[in-house]
N, C-alpha and C positions, 0 to 999 in steps of 0.2 A: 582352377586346379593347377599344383604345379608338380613336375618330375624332379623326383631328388633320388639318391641310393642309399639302399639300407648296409650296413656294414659289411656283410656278406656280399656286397657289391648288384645285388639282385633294386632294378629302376622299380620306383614306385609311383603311384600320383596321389597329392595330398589336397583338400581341397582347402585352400589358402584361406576361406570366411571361416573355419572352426578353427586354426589355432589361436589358442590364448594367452601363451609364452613358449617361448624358446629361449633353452638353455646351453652354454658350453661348458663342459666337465667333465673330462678336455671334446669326449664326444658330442655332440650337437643332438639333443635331447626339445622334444616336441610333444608340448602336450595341448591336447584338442577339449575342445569342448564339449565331447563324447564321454571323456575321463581316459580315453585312450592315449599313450605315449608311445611313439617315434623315435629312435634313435637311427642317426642316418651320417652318412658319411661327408656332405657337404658341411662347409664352415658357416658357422651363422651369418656372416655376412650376406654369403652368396643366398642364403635361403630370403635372406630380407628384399636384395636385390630380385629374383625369381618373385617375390609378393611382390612387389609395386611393381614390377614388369604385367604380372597379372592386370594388377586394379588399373592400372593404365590403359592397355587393352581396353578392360571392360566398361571405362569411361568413353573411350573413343569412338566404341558403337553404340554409345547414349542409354547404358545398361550399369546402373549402379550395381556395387556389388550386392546388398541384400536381393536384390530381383534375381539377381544370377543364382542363390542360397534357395531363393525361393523355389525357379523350378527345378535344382536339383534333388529337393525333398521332393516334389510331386511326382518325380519320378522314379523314387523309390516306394511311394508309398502307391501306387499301380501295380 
């Protein structure tokens, strides 16, 4: 998951394994795997940075990122 801000300046958390592209035009536009889009105030750069700070992370404690996707559905679907 990572924290970005939505235009309105209000933090949000995204969960980094459903986006499927991000776009700038000129604002930094996010669409998920859901079919949901995000537009947030962060530059895509930094959004890409925030992802691999993520997946880094979650290699580090020996937890690919699908495992990580995994139990966050089970724990919605509880």
């Amino acid at each position: 998951m990572i924290k970005l801000n939505r235009l309105n300046g209000f933090e949000i958390v995204v969960n980094a394994e459903l986006i499927e592209w991000i776009e700038a035009t000129p604002d930094t536009t996010i669409t998920l795997a859901t079919g949901s889009i995000v537009i947030v105030k962060n530059k895509m750069d930094e959004v890409l940075e925030k992802i691999m700070a993520y997946r880094k992370a979650l290699y580090a404690e020996g937890k690919p990122p699908a495992e990580a996707l995994l139990k966050t559905y089970k724990k919605e679907v509880k």
